[in-house]
N, C-alpha and C positions, 0 to 999 in steps of 0.2 A: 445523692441521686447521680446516678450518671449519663454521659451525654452522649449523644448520638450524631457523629460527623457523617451528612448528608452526600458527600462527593467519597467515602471511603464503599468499599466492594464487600456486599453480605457472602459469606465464606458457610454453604451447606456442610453440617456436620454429619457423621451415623453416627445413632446414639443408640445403646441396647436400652431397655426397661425391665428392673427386676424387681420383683413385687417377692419380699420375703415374707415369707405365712404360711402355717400348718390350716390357717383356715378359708382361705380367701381362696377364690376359684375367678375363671373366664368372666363367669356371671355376676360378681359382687366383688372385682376387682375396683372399685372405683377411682383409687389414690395412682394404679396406674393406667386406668382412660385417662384420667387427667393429664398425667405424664405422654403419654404417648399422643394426644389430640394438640397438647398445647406445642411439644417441637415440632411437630408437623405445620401444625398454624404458622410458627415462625419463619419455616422452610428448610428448616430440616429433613432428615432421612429415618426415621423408626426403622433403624438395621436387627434388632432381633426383638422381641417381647417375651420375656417367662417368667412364673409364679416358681422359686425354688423353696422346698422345706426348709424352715429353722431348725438347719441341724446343721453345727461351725463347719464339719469336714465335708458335706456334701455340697453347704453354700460354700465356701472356699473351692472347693472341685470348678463348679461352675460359673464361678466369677474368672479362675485361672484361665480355663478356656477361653471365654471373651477378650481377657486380658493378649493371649496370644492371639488372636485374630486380629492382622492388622485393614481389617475392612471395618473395626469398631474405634471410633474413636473416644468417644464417651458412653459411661455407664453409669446410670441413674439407678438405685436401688430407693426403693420406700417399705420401711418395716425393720422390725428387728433392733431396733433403735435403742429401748428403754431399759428398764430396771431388772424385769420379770426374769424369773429360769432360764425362759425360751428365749429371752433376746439377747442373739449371738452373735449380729453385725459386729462388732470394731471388733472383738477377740479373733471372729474368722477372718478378718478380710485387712486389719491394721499390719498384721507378721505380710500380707501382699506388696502394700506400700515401697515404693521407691524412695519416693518425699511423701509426709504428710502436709499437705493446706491448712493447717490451723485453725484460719480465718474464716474457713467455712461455716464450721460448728460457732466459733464464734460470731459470725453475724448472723447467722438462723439464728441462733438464741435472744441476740437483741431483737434483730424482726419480730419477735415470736413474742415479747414484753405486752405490745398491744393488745394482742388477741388472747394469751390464755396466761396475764400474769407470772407469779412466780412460779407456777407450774414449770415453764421453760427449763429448768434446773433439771428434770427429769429427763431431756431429753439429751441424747450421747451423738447427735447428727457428725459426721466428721466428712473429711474427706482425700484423696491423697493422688499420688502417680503413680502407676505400675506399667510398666513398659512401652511407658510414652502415649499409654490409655488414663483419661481423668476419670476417676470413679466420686459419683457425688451420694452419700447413704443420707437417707432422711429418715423421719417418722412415717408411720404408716397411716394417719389420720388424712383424710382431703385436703384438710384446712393447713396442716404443715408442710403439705405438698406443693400448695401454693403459695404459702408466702416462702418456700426454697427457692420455687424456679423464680417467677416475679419479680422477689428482691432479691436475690444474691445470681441464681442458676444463668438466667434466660440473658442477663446483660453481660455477664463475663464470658459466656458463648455468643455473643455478637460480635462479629469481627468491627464492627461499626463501633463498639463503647469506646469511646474514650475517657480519661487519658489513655488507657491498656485494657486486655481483655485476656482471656485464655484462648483463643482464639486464634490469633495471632500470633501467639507463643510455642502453639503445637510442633511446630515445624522443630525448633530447637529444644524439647523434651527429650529425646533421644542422643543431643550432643555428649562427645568427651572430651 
């Protein structure tokens, strides 16, 4: 669990929301209202929202773009995650990567034990740096959306967590 120092300065982020799915539209997007209502809640900035096709060189096109926008600092994707044909997250978007975060996929995975079992195994959540933009990729389900942001996502973008946060780290992403 991590803690929250009461005299440290909340640090608003912009964060894109990319909801990857050949089937998910405005209207029954639901894993990204979640995403987009909950950083808002925090006090964050919903800097772009898009639904892009599961297709590796189209979604890599438009993750690239964001990545060069330095008005984005974080990018949340939900979908594309698993086993299936179509799901082409980490093939498209891991050759992007600066560093990969590891830890990410691995702690959604333990999160994830509670709620849906050994199921968790199915899912490939990762996440990495690409030019000093955090890209966070989840499942496409409501329920792994929330336990992303809740237990892993929403406290390492607190500039408040302590001991550390990504947060506070941003500034030095781009060092040489």
């Amino acid at each position: 669990m991590s803690r929250t120092a009461t005299d440290a300065k909340f640090i608003p982020l912009r964060i894109a929301v990319i909801t990857i799915s050949d089937s998910r539209t405005a209207d029954n997007d639901t894993s990204g209202d979640y995403l987009a209502e909950s950083l808002q809640a925090e006090g964050h900035r919903l800097a772009a929202r898009k639904i892009a096709q599961d297709d590796r060189y189209v979604l890599r096109a438009e993750i690239s773009t964001l990545i060069a926008d330095r008005d984005i600092d974080v990018i949340l994707t939900t979908g594309s995650t698993g086993l299936t044909g179509r799901d082409v997250a980490p093939e498209a978007l891991e050759p992007l990567f600066d560093k990969a975060i590891d830890g990410f996929g691995e702690l959604f995975r333990a999160a994830s034990v509670d709620d849906i079992g050994a199921a968790t195994i199915q899912s490939r959540a990762f996440a990495g740096l690409a030019n000093g933009t955090i890209i966070f990729c989840m499942p496409g389900s409501p329920g792994a959306c929330r336990t992303a942001w809740e237990e892993v996502i929403r406290p390492q973008l607190d500039s408040r967590t302590r001991p550390c946060n990504l947060a506070n780290l941003m500034p030095r992403f781009l060092e040489k």
